[in-house]
C-alpha positions as CSV (number, residue, x, y, z in Angstrom):
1,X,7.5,-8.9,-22.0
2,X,6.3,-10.5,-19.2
3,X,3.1,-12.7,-20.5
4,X,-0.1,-12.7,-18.2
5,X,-3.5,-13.3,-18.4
6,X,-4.7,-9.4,-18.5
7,X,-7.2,-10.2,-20.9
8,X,-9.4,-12.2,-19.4
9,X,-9.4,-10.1,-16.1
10,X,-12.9,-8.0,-15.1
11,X,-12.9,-4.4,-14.9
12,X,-15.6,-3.4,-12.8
13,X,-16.6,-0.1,-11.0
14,X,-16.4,0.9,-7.6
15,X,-17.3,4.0,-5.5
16,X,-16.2,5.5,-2.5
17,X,-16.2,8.4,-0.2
18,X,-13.2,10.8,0.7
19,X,-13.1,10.1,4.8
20,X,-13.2,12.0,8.0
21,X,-9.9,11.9,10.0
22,X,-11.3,10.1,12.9
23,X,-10.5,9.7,16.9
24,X,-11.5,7.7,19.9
25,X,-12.9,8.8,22.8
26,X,-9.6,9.7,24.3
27,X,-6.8,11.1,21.5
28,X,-4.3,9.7,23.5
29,X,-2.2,6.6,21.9
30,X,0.7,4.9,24.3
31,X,4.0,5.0,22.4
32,X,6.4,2.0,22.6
33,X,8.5,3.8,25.4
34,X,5.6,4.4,27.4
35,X,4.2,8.2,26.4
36,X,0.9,9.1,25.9
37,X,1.1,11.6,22.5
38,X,-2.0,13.0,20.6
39,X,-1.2,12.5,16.9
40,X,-2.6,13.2,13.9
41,X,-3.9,9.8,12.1
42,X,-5.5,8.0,9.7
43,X,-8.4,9.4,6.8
44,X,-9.1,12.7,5.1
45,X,-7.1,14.8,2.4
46,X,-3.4,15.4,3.3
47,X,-2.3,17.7,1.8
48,X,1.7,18.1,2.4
49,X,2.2,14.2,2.7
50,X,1.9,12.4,-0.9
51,X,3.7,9.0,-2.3
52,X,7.6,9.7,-2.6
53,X,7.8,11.2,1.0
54,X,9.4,10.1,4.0
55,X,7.8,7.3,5.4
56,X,9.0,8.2,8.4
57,X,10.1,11.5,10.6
58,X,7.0,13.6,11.1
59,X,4.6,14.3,13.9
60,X,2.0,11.4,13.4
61,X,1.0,7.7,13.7
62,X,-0.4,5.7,10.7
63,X,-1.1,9.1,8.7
64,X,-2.2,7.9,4.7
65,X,-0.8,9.5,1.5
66,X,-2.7,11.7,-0.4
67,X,-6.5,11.1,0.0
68,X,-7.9,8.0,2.3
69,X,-11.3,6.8,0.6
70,X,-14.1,4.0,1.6
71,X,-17.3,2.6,0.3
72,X,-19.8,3.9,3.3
73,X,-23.0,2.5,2.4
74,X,-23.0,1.5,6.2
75,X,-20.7,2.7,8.7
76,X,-19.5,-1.1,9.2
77,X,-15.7,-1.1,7.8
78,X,-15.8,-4.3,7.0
79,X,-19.6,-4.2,5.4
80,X,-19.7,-6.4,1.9
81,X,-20.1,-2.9,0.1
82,X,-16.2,-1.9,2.0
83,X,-14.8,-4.9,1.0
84,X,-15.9,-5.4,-2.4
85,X,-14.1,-1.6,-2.6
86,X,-10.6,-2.6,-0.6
87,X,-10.5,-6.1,-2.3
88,X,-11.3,-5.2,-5.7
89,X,-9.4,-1.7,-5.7
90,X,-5.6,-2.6,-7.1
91,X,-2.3,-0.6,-6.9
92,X,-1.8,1.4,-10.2
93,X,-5.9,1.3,-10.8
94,X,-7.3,5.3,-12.2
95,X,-9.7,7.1,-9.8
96,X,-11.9,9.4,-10.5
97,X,-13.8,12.5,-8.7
98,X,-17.4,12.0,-9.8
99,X,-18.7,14.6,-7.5
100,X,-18.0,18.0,-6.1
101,X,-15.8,21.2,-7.2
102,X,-13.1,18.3,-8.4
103,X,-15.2,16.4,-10.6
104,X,-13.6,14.7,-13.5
105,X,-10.1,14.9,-11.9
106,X,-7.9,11.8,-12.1
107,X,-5.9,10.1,-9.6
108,X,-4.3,6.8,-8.9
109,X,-4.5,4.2,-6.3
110,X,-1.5,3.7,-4.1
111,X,-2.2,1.3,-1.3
112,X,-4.6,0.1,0.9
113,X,-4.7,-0.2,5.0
114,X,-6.2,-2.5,6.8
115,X,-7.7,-2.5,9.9
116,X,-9.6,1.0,9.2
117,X,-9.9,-0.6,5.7
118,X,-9.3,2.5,3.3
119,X,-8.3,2.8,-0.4
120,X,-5.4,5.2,-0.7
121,X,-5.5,7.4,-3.3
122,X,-3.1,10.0,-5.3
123,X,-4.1,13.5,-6.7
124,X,-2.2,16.4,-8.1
125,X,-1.9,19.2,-5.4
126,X,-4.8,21.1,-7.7
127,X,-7.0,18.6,-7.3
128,X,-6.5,18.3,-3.6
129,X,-7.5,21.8,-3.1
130,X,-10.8,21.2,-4.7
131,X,-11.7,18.2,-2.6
132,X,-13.8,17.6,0.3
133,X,-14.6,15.3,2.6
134,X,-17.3,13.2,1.3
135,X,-17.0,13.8,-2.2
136,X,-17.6,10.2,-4.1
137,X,-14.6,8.4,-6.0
138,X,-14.8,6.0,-8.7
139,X,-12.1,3.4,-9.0
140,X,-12.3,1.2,-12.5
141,X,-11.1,-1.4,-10.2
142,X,-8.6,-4.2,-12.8
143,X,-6.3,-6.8,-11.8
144,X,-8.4,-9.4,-9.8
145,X,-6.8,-12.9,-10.7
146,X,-4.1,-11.7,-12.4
147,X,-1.1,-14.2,-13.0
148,X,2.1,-14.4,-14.2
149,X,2.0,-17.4,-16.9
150,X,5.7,-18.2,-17.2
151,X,6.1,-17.9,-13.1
152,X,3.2,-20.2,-11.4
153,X,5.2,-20.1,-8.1
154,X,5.0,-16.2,-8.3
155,X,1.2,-15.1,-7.0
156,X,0.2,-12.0,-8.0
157,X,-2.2,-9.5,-6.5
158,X,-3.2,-6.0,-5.9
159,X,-1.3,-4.8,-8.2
160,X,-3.2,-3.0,-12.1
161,X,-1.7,-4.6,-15.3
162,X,0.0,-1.6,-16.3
163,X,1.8,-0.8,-12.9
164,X,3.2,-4.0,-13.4
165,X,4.6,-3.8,-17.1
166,X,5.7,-0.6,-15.7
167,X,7.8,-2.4,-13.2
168,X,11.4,-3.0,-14.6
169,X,11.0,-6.7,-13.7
170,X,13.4,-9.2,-15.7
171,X,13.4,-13.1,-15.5
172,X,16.0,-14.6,-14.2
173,X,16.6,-18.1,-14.7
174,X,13.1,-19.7,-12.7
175,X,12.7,-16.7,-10.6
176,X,12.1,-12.7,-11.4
177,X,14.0,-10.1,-10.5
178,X,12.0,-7.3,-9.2
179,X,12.9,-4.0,-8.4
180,X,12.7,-2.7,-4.8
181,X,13.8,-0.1,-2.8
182,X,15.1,-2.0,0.2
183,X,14.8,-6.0,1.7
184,X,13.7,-6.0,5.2
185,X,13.6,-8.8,7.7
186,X,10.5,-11.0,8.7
187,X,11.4,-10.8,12.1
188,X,10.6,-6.6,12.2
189,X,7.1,-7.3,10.6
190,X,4.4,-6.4,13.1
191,X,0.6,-5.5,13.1
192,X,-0.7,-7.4,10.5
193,X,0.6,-10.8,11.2
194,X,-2.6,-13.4,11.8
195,X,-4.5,-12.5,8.3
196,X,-5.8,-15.1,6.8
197,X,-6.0,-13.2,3.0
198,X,-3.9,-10.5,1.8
199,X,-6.2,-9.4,-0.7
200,X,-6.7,-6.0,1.2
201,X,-4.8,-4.4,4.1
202,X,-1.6,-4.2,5.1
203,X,1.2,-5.5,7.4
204,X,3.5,-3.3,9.2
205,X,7.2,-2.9,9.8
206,X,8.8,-2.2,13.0
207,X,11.0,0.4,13.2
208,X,12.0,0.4,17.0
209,X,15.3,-1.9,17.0
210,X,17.9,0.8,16.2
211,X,20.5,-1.4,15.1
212,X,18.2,-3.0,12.7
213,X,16.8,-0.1,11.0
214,X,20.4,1.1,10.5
215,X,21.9,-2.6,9.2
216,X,19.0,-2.6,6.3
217,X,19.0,1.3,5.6
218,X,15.4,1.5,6.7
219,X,15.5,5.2,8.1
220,X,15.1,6.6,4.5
221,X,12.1,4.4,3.6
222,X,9.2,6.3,1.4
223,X,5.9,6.3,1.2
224,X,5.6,4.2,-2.4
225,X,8.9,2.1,-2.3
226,X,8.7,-1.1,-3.2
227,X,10.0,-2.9,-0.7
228,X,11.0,-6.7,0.0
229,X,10.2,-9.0,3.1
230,X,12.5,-12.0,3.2
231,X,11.8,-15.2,4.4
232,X,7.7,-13.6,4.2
233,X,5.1,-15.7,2.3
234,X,1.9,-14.0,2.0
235,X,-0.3,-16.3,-0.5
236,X,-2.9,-17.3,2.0
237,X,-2.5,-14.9,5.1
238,X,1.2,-13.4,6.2
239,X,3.4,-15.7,7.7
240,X,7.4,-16.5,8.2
241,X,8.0,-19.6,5.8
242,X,12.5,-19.2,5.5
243,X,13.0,-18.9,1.9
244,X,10.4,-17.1,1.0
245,X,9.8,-13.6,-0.5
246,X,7.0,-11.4,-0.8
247,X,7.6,-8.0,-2.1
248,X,4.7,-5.0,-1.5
249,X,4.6,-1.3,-1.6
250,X,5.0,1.0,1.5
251,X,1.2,2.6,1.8
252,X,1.4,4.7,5.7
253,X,3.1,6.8,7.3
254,X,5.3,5.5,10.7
255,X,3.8,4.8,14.6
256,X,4.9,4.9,18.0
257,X,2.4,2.3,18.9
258,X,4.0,-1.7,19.7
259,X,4.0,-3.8,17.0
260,X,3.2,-0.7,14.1
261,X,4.9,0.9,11.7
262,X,5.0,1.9,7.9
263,X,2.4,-0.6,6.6
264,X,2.8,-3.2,3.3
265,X,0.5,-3.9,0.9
266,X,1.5,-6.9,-0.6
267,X,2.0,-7.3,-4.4
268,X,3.7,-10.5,-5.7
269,X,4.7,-13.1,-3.3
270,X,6.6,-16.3,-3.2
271,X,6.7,-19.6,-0.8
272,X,9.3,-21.3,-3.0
273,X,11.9,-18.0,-3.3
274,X,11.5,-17.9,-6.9
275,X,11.5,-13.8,-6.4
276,X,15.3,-12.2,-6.5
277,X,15.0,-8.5,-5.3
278,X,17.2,-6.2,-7.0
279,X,18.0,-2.7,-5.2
280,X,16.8,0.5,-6.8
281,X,16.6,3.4,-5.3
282,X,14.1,4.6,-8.0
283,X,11.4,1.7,-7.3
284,X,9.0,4.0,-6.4
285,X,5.1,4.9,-7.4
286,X,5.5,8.2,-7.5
287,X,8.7,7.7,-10.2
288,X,7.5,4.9,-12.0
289,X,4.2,6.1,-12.6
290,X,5.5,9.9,-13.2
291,X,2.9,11.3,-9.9
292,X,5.1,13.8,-9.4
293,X,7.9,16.2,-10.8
294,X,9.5,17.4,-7.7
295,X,11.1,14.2,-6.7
C-alpha cells in the first residue's frame, strides 16, 4: 500500500452546469492538410462517445466524453468561480445531478480540458437520457495536495485517492511502476505546451506523423488510457526536460487542427525519471473504475 497523506486532504463542494456545444462565427476549422471541415466539437451530453472509446476515428475535432460541465456564474471561462471548479475537480472524484429529471444520479470525473476549461464527466447511458443542458452538478471535489510520502520526486495531482489505490502501481526500487496503456514521445506533444500550471487543462498529442503514430501503437489510443509522455516534466507548467516522465489520462476526442490532438490531463509526474511505465492494455478508467460492462 502505497502510503499518502489522504487524510489531511479537503473535501470541498463544487457545482457546475451541463454545457451548450458551442461554435464561432464561422463553423469552419482548417485541417492540418489545408481543408476547411465543419465538425462537431467540444460541450454538451454525448451520448455514443463515453471513456473506453476510440480516441480517435470519428467525424469530429476535440469532442469530450460523456458530459462536458463548467461553473457559469459568469460567462468568463477562466472567471475565479471556473477555476476554483477545473482546479479543484480531480480524476476519479463522484458527481452528482442535483437538479433536473436526473437528480440524485451518480457519475465520475474523467478529465479536464483546457482552453474551453470544462470538467469531464461520466454517466451511465440512463442517466444521459435524463439530462439536459444546464442541469447543475455537484462534484465533492478531493485530492488537492495529495502526495506520495515514500516517492518525494513523484508529484501528484488531479488524480482522487481512491482512483489512485485503484491503480495497480508497485514500487520499484526509488521509482514506481505505473500502469499505462502506451509511452508516447515529447516531441508529438502539441497544444498545450507554454502552461505555466497543470493543475487544470490539458496537453495534446499529435497524431499527424504517420510513421510515428505506427512505431508507438498510437492508432488504438482510448479515451481514458493512461498514457505516458517520456522525457515530459509537468510539475510547474509542461515542458521537455530528457529523462523525465509524466504519465496522465487521455480526456478528448482527436483534431485535424496543427498542433491538436487527443488531450492529457496530467496525473503524477516526474523531473528526475523516478516513474517506470509498465504496458497494460487494461489501464483504463472505464476498466479500473468498472464504468462500463461492454468493454
Amino acid at each position: 500500500m502505497l502510503r499518502t497523506n489522504k487524510e489531511k486532504l479537503v473535501k470541498l463542494s463544487v457545482v457546475g452546469e451541463v454545457t451548450s456545444p458551442i461554435y464561432g462565427r464561422s463553423p469552419y476549422r482548417i485541417s492540418a492538410d489545408g481543408q476547411p471541415v465543419v465538425l462537431p466539437g467540444v460541450g454538451g451530453i454525448t451520448y455514443n462517445i463515453r471513456v473506453g472509446d476510440p480516441a480517435c476515428g470519428w467525424e469530429a475535432d476535440h469532442v469530450e466524453p460523456g458530459v462536458s460541465v463548467q461553473n457559469r456564474e459568469k460567462e468568463d471561462v477562466y472567471s475565479p468561480a471556473n477555476r476554483a471548479f477545473n482546479i479543484l475537480s480531480c480524476v476519479g472524484n463522484e458527481a452528482t445531478v442535483v437538479s433536473g429529471d436526473a437528480k440524485g444520479a451518480k457519475g465520475v470525473v474523467t478529465g479536464k480540458h483546457g482552453g474551453i476549461e470544462h470538467v469531464l464527466v461520466d454517466f451511465p447511458p440512463e442517466t444521459l437520457e435524463k439530462l439536459l443542458i444546464g442541469d447543475k452538478i455537484l462534484i465533492k471535489t478531493y485530492g488537492l495536495g495529495l502526495k506520495l510520502l515514500d516517492f518525494p520526486e513523484i508529484k501528484v495531482m488531479n488524480i482522487d485517492p481512491g482512483f489512485l489505490e485503484a491503480l495497480d502501481i508497485k514500487p520499484a526500487g526509488d521509482k514506481l511502476e505505473i500502469p499505462v496503456t502506451h509511452q508516447i514521445p515529447a516531441k508529438i506533444m502539441g497544444s498545450g505546451l507554454g502552461a505555466t500550471q497543470t493543475y487544470s487543462g490539458d496537453y495534446d498529442i499529435q497524431l499527424f506523423d504517420k510513421p510515428t503514430v505506427e512505431a508507438y501503437g498510437l492508432e488504438d489510443l482510448r479515451l481514458g488510457d493512461l498514457v505516458a509522455i517520456m522525457d515530459a516534466d509537468s510539475t510547474y507548467g509542461r515542458l521537455y526536460r530528457k529523462g523525465a516522465v509524466t504519465v496522465g489520462i487521455v480526456v478528448h476526442c482527436n483534431s485535424v487542427i496543427s498542433g491538436h490532438g487527443p488531450g492529457v490531463t496530467t496525473l503524477f509526474t516526474s523531473s528526475k525519471g523516478k516513474i517506470a511505465p509498465r504496458i497494460d492494455p487494461g489501464a483504463n478508467i472505464a476498466k479500473i473504475l468498472k464504468l462500463r460492462t461492454d468493454i
